[in-house]
TORNUDO-406602 format. One record per residue (C-alpha): x, y, z. Coordinates in steps of 0.1 Angstrom, whole numbers, plus 5000, padded with zeros to 4 digits. Layout:
N
XYZ...
END
This chain:
295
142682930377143582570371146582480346144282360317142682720321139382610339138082760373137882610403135282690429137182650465134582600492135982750524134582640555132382850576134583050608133182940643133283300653130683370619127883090632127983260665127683620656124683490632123083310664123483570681121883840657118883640656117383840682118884200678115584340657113384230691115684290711115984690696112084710695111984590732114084890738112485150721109385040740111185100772112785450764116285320757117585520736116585810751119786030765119886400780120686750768124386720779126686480764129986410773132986400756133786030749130085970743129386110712130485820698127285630709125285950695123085920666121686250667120286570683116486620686114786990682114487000726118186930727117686550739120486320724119485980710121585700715122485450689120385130700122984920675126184960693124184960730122884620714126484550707128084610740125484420759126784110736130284220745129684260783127983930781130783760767132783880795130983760822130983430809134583420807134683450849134683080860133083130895129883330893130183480928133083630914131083910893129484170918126184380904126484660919123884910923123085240941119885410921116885240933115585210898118284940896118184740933115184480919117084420882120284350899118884090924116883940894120183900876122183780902119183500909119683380872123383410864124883370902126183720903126883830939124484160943125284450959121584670956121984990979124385200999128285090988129985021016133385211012136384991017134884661000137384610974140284790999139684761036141284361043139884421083135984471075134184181074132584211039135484241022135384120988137584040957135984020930136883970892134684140874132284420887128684600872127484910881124485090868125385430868129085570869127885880887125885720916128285450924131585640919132785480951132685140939134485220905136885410924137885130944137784890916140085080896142685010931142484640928142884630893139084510888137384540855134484760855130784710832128784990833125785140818126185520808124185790796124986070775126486260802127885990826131885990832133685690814136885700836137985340847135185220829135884880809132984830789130285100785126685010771124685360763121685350774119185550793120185460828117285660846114385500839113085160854112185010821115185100804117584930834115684620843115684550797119084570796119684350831116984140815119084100778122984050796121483790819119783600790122583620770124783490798122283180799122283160766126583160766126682890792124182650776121782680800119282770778118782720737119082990714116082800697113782910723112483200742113583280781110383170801111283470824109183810812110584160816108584290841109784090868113384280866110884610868110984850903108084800921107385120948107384960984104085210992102785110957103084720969101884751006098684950991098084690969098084440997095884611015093084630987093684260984092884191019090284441021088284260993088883911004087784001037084384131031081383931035079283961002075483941014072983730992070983930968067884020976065183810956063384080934059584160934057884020902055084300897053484100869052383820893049083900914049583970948048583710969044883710976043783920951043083940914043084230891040784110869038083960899038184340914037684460881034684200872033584310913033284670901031684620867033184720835033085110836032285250806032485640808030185630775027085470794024985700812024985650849021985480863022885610900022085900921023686150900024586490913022686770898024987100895022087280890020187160916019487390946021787260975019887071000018087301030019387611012015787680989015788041002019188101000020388290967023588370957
END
């Protein structure tokens, strides 16, 4: 209130922090759908202790559904981190489950990430001698459980550790967690597919204004045998030599030669209701040369 009794309106104005949360919720109902299309939220029947926080609820066969709002929510987070590392090369994707070896190249092609798809080799992060040693600032795995070896030696160098978990994956030395189903190829390469366009979108590499030209399905495993056989067929049909079709008969021209209607004028017009002027045959005739023969 004023001293003459009046009101004042203050106009406050708008937090940085408020226009980027709203940018950034611009695409969180899509974003959801896409991942109840690809099985997301979809946990087991165990659930661990410090993840029933990410729990929405129990279904009838025991399955626990994970709350797509806060995985939403930690992919911005884990985002956010990874765009805080100045050097690219300096965030290793780590991933073990083959479900995961073709998103984590993907996202390493887009954001820079240094990928690690396949067996870990143990003393990365701790063995100085072997030649691939690595020091890394920021590390993602895509399951806790499978690539225990690589958390394990983060949590030595002091490294930071994203990971997505599942209902019953272990959260120890694990930075950031996103809940998600971590088992199936849709749900991995959607989530890979969301933190690397949001990372583009972070660094201005791309506008908020307008869609990522890159589809989901190329972050999707593809089966080597599944590939190859598809190849094959590909060859297979190129290589064939399609013969011309044969030139069908046309059965209502005349053959060549000869005329239906001149062989019909040639015979006469039968009429079955004339009598016939011929030789007939008489049934009741005696057979020729057989007048003494009776039956």
């Amino acid at each position: 209130l004023a001293q003459d009794g009046h009101c004042c309106l203050l106009l406050s104005t708008p937090n940085p922090c408020e226009c980027k949360l709203l940018a950034m919720s611009l695409t969180k109902e899509e974003d959801v759908q896409k991942m109840l299309v690809c099985k997301t939220h979809l946990g087991t029947r165990n659930c661990n202790h410090q993840m029933k926080r990410y729990v929405f609820r129990r279904t009838a066969d025991g399955i626990h559904i994970i709350h797509l709002g806060k995985t939403w929510e930690k992919v911005m987070v884990a985002a956010r981190a990874i765009v805080t590392i100045e050097n690219p090369m300096d965030v290793i994707v780590a991933s073990q489950r083959p479900y995961g070896s073709r998103a984590v190249l993907k996202f390493s092609q887009y954001t820079g990430a240094h990928p690690m798809a396949g067996r870990w080799m143990p003393g990365t992060l701790t063995n100085q001698i072997t030649t691939k040693f690595l020091e890394p600032r920021l590390m993602i795995v895509t399951d806790p459980r499978t690539d225990s070896q690589a958390i394990k030696e983060a949590s030595y160098a002091s490294i930071p550790v994203i990971a997505l978990v599942d209902t019953d994956s272990p959260l120890q030395n694990v930075d950031i967690a996103i809940p998600s189903n971590n088992k199936g190829k849709e749900s991995i390469a959607l989530l890979y597919w969301l933190l690397a366009r949001e990372v583009l979108y972070l660094r201005g590499t791309i506008s908020r204004g307008m869609d990522w030209e890159v589809m989901v399905d190329s972050f999707f495993w593809r089966d080597p045998e599944e590939i190859m056989r598809q190849d094959e067929d590909q060859q297979e049909f190129q290589g064939e030599t399609w013969a011309a079709p044969k030139q069908q008969d046309d059965w209502s021209a005349p053959a060549a030669g000869e005329s239906w209607a001149d062989a019909s004028a040639g015979a006469g017009d039968g009429s079955w209701d004339a009598p016939n002027t011929g030789a007939a045959e008489d049934w009741s005739a005696p057979a020729a040369g057989g007048e003494g023969q009776q039956w």
